[in-house]
C-alpha positions as CSV (number, residue, x, y, z in Angstrom):
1,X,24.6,-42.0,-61.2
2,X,23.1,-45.4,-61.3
3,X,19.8,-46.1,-59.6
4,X,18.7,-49.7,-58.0
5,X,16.1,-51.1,-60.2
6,X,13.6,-52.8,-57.6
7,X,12.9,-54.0,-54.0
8,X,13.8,-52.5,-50.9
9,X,16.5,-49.7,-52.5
10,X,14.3,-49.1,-55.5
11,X,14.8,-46.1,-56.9
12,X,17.6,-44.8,-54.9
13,X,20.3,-43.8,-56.5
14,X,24.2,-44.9,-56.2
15,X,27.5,-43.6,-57.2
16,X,30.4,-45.6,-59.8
17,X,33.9,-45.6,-60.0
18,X,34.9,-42.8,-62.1
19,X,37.7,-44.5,-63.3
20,X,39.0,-46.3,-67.1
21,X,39.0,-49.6,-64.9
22,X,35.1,-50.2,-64.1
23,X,32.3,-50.4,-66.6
24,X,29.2,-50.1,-64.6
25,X,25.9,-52.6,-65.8
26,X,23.3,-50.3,-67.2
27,X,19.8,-50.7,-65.3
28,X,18.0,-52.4,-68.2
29,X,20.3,-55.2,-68.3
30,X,20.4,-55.3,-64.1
31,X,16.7,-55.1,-64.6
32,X,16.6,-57.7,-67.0
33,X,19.0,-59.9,-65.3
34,X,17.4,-59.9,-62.1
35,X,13.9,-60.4,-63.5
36,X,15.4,-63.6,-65.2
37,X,16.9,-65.2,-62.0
38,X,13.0,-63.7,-60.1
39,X,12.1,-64.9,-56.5
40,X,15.7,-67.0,-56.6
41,X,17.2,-63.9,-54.7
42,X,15.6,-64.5,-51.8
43,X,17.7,-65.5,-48.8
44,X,21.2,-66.1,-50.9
45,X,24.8,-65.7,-50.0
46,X,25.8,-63.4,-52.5
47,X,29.3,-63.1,-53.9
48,X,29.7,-60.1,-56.4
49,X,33.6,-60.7,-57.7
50,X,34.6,-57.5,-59.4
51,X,32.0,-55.8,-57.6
52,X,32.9,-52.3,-59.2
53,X,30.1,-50.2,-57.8
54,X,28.5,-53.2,-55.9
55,X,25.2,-52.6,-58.3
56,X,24.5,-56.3,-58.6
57,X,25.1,-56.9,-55.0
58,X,23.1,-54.4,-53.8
59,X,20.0,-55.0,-56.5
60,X,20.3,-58.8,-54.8
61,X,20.2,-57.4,-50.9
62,X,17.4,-54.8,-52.3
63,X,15.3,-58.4,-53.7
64,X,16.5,-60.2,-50.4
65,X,19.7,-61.7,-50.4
66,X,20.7,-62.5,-46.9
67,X,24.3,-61.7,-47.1
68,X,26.9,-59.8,-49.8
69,X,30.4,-60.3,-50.2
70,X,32.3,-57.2,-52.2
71,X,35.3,-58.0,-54.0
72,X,37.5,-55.6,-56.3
73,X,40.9,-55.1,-56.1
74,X,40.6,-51.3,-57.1
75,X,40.6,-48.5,-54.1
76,X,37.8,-46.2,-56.2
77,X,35.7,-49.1,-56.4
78,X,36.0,-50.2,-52.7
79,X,35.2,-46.4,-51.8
80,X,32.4,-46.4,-54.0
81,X,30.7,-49.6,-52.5
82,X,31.6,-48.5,-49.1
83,X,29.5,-44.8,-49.6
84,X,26.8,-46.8,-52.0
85,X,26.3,-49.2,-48.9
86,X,26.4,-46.0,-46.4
87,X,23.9,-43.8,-48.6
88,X,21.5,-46.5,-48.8
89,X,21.3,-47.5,-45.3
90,X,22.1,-51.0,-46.4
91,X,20.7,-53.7,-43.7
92,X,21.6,-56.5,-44.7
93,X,25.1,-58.2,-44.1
94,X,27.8,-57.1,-46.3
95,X,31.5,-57.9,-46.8
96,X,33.6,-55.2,-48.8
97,X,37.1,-56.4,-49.7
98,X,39.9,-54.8,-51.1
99,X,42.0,-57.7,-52.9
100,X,42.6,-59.7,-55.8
101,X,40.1,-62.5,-56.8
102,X,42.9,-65.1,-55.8
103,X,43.1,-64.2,-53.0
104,X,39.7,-63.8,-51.7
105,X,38.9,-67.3,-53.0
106,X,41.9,-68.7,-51.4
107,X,41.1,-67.4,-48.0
108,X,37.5,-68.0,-48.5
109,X,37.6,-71.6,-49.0
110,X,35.1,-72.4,-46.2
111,X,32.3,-70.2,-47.8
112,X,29.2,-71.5,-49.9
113,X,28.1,-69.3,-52.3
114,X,24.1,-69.4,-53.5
115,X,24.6,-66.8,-56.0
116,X,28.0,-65.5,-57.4
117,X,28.6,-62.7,-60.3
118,X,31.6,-62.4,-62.3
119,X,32.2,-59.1,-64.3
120,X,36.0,-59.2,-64.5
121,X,37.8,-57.4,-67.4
122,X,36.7,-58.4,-70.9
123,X,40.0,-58.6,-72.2
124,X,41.1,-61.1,-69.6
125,X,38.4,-64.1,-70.7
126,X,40.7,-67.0,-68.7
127,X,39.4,-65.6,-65.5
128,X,36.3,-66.5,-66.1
129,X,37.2,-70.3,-66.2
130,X,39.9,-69.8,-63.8
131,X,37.2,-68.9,-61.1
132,X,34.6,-71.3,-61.8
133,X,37.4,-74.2,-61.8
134,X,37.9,-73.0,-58.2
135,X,34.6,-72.5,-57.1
136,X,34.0,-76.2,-58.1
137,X,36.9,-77.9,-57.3
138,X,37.1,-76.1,-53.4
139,X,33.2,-77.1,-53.4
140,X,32.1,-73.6,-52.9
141,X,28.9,-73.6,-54.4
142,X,25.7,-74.6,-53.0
143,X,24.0,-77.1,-54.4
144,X,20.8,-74.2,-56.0
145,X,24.0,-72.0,-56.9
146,X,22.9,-69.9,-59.3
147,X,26.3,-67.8,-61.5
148,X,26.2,-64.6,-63.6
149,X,28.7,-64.2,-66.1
150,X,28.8,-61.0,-67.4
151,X,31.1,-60.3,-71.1
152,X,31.7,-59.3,-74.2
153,X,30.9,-62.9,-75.4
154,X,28.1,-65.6,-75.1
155,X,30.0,-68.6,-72.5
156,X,29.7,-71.9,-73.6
157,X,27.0,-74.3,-71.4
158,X,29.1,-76.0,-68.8
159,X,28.1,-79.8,-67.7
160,X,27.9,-78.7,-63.6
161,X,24.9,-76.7,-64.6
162,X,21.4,-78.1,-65.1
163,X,20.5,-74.9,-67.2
164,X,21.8,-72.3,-68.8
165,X,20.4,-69.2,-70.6
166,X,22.1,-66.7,-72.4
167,X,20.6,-63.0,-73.1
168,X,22.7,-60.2,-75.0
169,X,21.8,-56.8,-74.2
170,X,24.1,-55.1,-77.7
171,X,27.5,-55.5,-77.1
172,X,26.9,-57.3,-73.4
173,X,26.0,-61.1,-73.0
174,X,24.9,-62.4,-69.8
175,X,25.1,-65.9,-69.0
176,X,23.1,-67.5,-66.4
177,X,23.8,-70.8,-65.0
178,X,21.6,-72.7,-62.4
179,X,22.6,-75.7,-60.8
């Protein structure tokens, strides 16, 4: 069990994938994250790509995001959101999808995204490029976007960002880019 570090779900505790597939953010580097990005939350369109067990979706609904999209192309993980979202009473609006990343993008084109987190699997390190080529080139972000980029690796700065910050948490880097 995983517990929601602050805001409106603070405290309450939610469920991950028991799987080989997901690795679930510990709290102190949620905690940690979301402290960095502070009062930003409020009011976002959230899209939490390789959601696993939704955590940093839901910590972004419990600091008031307006609206989550789940992604994950794994049935555990889907299940796991869904009953995360049920047990918590979750109010906000929230998306839970069962596909690939491609394809959600692709059929999502029309969206505008305030505040998007990538977790895909560390071995696969082209997907992280791969999405944010989309996301800018299909104009999907808005223009405060703010993108977590959670690896194994620090991420190089990237010129469509005013800022960037980079925080490793031992073998985890997070990378946080504002526009």
């Amino acid at each position: 069990m995983m517990r929601i570090v602050a805001g409106t779900y603070r405290h309450r505790k939610i469920d991950y994938p028991k799987n080989q597939v997901t690795r679930p953010t510990m709290d102190k580097v949620r905690e940690a994250l979301m402290s960095s990005i502070g009062i930003n939350i409020n009011g976002r369109v959230v899209l939490d790509l390789f959601a696993g067990s939704g955590a940093m979706g839901i910590e972004s609904l419990s600091r008031g995001a307006k609206v989550c999209y789940f992604v994950d192309n794994d049935k555990e993980a889907i299940k796991t959101i869904n009953s995360n979202l049920k047990s918590l009473s979750v109010k906000e609006e929230t998306h839970v999808e069962l596909c690939s990343y491609q394809n959600f993008l692709e059929r999502n084109k029309d969206k505008k995204f305030s505040l998007v987190f990538l977790d895909p699997p560390y071995a696969k390190k082209e997907i992280y490029e791969e999405v944010m080529l989309f996301l800018k080139e299909n104009d999907m972000l808005t223009s405060d976007a703010i993108v977590v980029k959670e690896a194994d690796i620090e991420m190089k700065e990237d010129d469509y960002f005013s800022s960037y910050r980079h925080y490793r948490y031992g073998m985890i880097h997070v990378n946080i880019y504002w526009r």
